[in-house]
C-alpha distance (Angstrom), angle and dihedral (degrees) to the residues before:
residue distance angle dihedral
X1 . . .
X2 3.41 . .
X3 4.01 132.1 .
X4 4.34 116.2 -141.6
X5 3.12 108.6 -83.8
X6 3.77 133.3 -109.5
X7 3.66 106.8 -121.8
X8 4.49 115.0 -162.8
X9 3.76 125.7 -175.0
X10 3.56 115.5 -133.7
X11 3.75 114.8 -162.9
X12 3.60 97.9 -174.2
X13 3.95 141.9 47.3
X14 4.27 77.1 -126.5
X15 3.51 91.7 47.9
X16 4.15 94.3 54.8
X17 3.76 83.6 45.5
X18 3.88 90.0 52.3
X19 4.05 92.5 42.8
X20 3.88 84.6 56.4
X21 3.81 90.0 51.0
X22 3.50 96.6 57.1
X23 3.53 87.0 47.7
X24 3.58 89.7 63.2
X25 3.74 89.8 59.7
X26 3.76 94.9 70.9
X27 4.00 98.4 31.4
X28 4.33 118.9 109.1
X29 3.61 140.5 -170.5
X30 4.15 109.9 -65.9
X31 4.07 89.0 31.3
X32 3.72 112.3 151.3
X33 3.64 110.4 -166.3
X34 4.09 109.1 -172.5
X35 4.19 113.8 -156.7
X36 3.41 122.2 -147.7
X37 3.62 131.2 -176.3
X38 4.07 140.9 88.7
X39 4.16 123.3 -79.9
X40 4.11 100.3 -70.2
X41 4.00 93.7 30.9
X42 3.95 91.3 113.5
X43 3.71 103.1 -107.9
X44 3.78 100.8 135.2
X45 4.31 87.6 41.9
X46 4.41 86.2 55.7
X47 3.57 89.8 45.4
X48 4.09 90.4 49.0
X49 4.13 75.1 53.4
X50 3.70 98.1 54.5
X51 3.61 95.4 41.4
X52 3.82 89.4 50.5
X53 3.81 90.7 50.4
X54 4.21 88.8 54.3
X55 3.81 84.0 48.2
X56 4.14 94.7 -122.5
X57 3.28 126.7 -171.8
X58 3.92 118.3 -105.6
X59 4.02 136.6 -16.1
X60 3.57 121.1 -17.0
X61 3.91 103.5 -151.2
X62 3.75 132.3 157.0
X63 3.58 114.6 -57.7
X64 4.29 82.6 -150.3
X65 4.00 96.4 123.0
X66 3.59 102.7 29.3
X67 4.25 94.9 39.5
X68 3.87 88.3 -144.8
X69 3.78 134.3 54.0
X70 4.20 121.3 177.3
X71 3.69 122.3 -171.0
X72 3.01 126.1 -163.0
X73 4.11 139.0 -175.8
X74 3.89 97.6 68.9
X75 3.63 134.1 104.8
X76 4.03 82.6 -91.1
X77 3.66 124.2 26.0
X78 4.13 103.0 -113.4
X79 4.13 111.2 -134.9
X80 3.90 102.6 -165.7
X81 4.05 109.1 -170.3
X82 3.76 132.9 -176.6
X83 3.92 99.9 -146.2
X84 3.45 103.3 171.3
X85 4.50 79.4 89.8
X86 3.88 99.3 43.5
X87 3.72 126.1 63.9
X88 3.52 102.1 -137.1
X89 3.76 149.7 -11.5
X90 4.06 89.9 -89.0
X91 3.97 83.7 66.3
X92 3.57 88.7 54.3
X93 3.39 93.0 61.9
X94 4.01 93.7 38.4
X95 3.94 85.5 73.7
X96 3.73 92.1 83.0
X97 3.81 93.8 -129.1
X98 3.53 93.3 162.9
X99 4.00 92.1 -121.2
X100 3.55 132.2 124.8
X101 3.69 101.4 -131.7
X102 4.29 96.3 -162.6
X103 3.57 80.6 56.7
X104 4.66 104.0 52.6
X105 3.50 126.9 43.7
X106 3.85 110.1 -102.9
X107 3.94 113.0 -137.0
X108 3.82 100.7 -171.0
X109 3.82 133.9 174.2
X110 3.78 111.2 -116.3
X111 3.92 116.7 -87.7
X112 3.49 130.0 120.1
X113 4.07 91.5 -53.7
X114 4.21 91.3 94.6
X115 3.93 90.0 71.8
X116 3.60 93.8 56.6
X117 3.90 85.6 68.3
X118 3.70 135.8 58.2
X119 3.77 94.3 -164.5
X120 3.71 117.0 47.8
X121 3.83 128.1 130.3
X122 3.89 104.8 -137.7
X123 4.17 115.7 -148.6
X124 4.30 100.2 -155.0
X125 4.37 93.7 -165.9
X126 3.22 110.9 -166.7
X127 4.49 122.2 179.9
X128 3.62 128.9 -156.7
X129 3.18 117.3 -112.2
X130 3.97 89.8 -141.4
X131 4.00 92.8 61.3
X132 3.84 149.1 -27.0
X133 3.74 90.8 -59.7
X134 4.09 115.1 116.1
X135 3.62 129.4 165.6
X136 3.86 116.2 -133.9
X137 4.03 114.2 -151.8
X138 3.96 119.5 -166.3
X139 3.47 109.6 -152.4
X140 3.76 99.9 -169.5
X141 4.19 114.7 -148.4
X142 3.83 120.4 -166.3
X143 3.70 133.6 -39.6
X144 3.95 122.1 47.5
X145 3.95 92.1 -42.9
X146 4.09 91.1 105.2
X147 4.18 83.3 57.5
X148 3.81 100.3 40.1
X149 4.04 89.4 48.4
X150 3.51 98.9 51.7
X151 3.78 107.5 95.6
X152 3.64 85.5 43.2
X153 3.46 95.5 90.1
């Protein structure tokens, strides 16, 4: 079941990166955060947000060549996955990368990964193709995520 979503223009490439840091503020341990929009929608720049707002340790880039990215250092351990390769959140953790995932937020590229959890808050990006503004939608699904999100907007 999912709530309406909560839908946030983002003039910038800073702004999306600053959206995603705010996000950080209300994310916990077990999060799955599901990313959905085309090549150039500003996934990979929100995730550099949310891993800024944990306070990681080094770049967050695209996980695109090596499927699965985990960093660590931050009041949450970030797990940054490319799913549109793997099957499902089991193959996630079949990569061996040494991570608890109950215990990091998972940022993961949309594939078949959001049915393997009832609770996930779901960021649909989506760029104009006039300039670097995007709109970022969070379509909240199950547990608390409809409360936690709702100063986002």
């Amino acid at each position: 079941m999912s709530a309406v979503g909560h839908a946030v223009r983002l003039s910038t490439v800073d702004d999306t990166r600053a959206f995603g840091e705010r996000l950080a503020g209300v994310l916990r341990a077990g999060d799955l955060v599901v990313l959905v929009g085309r090549l150039g929608a500003g996934k990979t720049v929100f995730v550099q947000g949310i891993g800024a707002g944990l306070g990681v340790r080094g770049p967050v880039v695209s996980p695109t060549f090596v499927i699965a990215r985990v960093h660590r250092g931050g009041r949450l351990q970030l797990v940054h996955v490319d799913a549109y390769r793997l099957g499902s959140l089991a193959e996630v953790d079949d990569l061996d990368l040494d991570v608890d995932l109950d215990d990091s937020v998972v940022a993961v590229g949309s594939g078949l990964v959001e049915q393997l959890s009832e609770a996930r808050l779901e960021v649909q990006l989506e760029r104009s193709i006039y300039s670097d503004e995007r709109t970022a939608t969070l379509v909240p699904y199950g547990g608390d995520w409809a409360v936690r999100i709702a100063d986002l907007s």
